[in-house]
Phi, psi and omega in degrees: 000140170285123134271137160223047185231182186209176177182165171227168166210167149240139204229141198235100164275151182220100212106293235254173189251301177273178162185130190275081177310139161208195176193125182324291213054203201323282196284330171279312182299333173301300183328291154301118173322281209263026168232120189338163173262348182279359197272313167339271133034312221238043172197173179195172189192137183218119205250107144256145288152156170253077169310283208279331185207096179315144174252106162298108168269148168282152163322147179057007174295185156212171149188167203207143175222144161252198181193142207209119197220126165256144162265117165286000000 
């Protein structure tokens, strides 16, 4: 397959350690109800997350993180 764009992102966590890139691709993209099935090519999703080291809580505890993702 051919692209034919290019792109950068930069993504700013803020809490969190980890972050997962991923892309449906063929057979997950048929899956989602509102997305096209050619569409899976032209997108990525990035998720962040406590992969590598799970944030345990107590009852009655929080915690709270963000993700802040630029397209250059």
């Amino acid at each position: 397959m051919k692209l034919d764009w290019l792109f950068c992102f930069k993504t700013i966590l803020t809490l969190v350690i980890d972050a997962v890139v991923w892309n449906p691709w063929v057979e997950k993209a048929r899956e989602i109800q509102d997305f096209g099935d050619d569409e899976y090519p032209n997108m990525i999703c990035v998720e962040a997350g406590h992969v590598s080291a799970p944030v345990i809580l107590s009852p009655g505890t929080a915690f709270e993180a963000s993700e802040i993702l630029q397209v250059m």
